[in-house]
C-alpha positions in Angstrom: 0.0 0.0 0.0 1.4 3.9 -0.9 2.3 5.4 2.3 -0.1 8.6 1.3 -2.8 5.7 2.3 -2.1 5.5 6.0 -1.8 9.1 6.3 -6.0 9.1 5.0 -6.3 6.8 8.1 -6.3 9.8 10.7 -8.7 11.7 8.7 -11.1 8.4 10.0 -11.0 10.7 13.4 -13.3 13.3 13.2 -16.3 11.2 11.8 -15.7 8.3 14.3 -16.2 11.2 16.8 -19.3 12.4 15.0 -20.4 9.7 15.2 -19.7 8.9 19.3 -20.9 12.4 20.2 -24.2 11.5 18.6 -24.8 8.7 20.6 -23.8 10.3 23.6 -26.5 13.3 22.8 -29.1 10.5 22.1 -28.5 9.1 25.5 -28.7 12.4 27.3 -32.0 13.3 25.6 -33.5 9.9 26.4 -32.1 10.5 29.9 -33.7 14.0 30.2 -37.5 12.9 28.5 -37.7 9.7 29.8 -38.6 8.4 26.6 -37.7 7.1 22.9 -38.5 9.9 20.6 -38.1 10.3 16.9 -34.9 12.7 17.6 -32.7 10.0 19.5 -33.6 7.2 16.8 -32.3 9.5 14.3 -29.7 10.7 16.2 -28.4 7.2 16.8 -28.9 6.1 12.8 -26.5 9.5 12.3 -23.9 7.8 14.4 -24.0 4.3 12.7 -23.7 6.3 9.7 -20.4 7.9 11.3 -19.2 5.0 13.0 -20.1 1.9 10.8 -20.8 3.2 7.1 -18.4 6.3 6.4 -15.0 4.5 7.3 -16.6 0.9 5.9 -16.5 2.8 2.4 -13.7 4.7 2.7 -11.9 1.3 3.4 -13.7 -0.7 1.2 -12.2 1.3 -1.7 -8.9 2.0 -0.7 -8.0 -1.5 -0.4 -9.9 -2.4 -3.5 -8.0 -0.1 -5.7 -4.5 -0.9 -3.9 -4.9 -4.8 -4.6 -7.0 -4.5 -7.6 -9.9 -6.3 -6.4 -12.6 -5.4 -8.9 -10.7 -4.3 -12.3 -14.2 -3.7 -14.2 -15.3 -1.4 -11.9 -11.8 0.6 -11.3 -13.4 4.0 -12.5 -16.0 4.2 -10.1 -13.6 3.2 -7.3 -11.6 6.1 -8.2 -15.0 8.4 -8.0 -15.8 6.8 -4.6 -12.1 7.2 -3.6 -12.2 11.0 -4.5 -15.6 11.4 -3.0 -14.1 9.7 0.3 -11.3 11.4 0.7 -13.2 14.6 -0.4 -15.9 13.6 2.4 -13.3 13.0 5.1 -11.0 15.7 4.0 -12.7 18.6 3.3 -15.5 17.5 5.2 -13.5 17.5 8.1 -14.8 21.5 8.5 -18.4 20.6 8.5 -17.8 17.7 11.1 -16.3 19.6 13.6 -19.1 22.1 13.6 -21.6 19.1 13.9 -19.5 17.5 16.7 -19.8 21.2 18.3 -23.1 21.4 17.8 -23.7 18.6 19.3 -22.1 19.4 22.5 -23.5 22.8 23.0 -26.8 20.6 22.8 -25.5 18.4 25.1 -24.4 21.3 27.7 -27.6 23.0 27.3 -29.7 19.5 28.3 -26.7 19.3 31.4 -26.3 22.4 32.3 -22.0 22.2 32.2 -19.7 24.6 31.5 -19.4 25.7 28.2 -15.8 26.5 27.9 -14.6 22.5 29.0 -18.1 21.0 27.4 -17.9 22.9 24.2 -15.1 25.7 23.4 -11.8 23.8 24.4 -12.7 20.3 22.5 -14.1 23.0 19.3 -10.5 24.6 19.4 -8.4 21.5 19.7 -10.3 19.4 16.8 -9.6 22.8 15.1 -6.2 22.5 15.3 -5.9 19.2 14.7 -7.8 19.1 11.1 -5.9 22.3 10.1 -2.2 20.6 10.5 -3.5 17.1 9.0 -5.2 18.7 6.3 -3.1 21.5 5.6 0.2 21.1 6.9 1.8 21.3 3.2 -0.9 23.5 1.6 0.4 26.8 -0.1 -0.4 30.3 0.9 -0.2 28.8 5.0 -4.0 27.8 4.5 -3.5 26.1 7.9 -2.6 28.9 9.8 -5.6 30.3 8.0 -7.5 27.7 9.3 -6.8 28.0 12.8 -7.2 32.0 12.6 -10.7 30.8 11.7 -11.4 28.6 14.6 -9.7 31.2 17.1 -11.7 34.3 15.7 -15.2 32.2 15.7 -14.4 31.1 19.1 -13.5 34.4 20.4 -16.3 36.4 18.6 -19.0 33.9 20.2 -17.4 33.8 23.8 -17.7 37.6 23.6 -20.9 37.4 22.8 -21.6 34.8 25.5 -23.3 33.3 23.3 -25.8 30.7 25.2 -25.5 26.8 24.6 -28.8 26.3 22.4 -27.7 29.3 20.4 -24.1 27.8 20.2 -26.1 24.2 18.9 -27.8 26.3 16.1 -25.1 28.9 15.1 -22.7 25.5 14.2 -25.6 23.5 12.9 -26.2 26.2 10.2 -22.0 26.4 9.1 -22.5 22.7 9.3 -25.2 22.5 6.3 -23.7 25.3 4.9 -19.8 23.7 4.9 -21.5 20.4 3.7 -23.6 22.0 1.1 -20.6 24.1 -0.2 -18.5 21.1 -0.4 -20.4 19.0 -2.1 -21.1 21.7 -4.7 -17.0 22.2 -5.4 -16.4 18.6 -5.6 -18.9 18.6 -8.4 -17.3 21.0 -10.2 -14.2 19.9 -9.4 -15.3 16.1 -10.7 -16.3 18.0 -13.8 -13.3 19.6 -14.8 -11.0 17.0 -13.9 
């Protein structure tokens, strides 16, 4: 296997924990209504989706291409490859602001403090998916990157922005991230 490849195994991180901090939320809103609602059964389908089904494709194709598995269907192994390491790698953005999201919710159901609970684990994932994404990019992207995550932490905890606020502020540059990103890589499949 290229070596490249087990680099694209740490960008596995940030969905498994997606996929964790969903479950988690689920169990804290069954734990606060008493009950099984629509919005834990979801929230616990989003997290298989994070945990089970995202890595099993991103690993299904990466070791299919690298011992040439399925020859006839190479091309669209490539697409899924792309798309993967598109999902994983740009998406990266949009996942953190989910896994945020998620914790505000989780703070506001709890009551905890929103600096441990929500701000320190925002600026740290931060951090991390700017230097494995961008440690080599031109024009220091990453530093860019982390200027981001610094300014929109600093600009909401002036604010004081409260927990449910926090949830629906990184909800919305969640859809918006994913939306956007799906919309370059079809250009970008279109050019190339």
């Amino acid at each position: 296997m290229e070596g490249y490849r087990y680099q694209q195994f740490a960008y596995l991180v940030i969905p498994l924990l997606a996929g964790f901090e969903f479950f988690r939320t689920a169990r804290v809103v069954r734990q606060k209504t008493g009950k099984e609602t629509a919005r834990t059964v979801t929230m616990d389908a989003c997290g298989y989706g994070f945990v089970a089904f995202i890595p099993a494709i991103f690993l299904f194709t990466i070791f299919s291409l690298e011992y040439r598995s399925f020859p006839l269907l190479e091309n669209v192994l490539h697409r899924f490859d792309r798309y993967g390491v598109m999902f994983l790698f740009l998406g990266s953005w949009w996942q953190v602001f989910l896994i945020t999201a998620l914790r505000a919710r989780r703070t506001s159901h709890a009551g905890g403090s929103m600096l441990r609970s929500v701000w320190i684990p925002y600026l740290l994932l931060g951090a991390f998916i700017s230097a494995l994404i961008l440690w080599v990019a031109p024009f220091n992207l990453m530093w860019v990157s982390i200027f981001w995550f610094l300014a929109s932490f600093g600009l909401l905890a002036a604010v004081r922005v409260s927990p449910d606020k926090a949830c629906r502020v990184f909800m919305v540059l969640a859809v918006v991230v994913f939306a956007g990103e799906n919309l370059l890589f079809i250009v970008l499949d279109a050019i190339v």
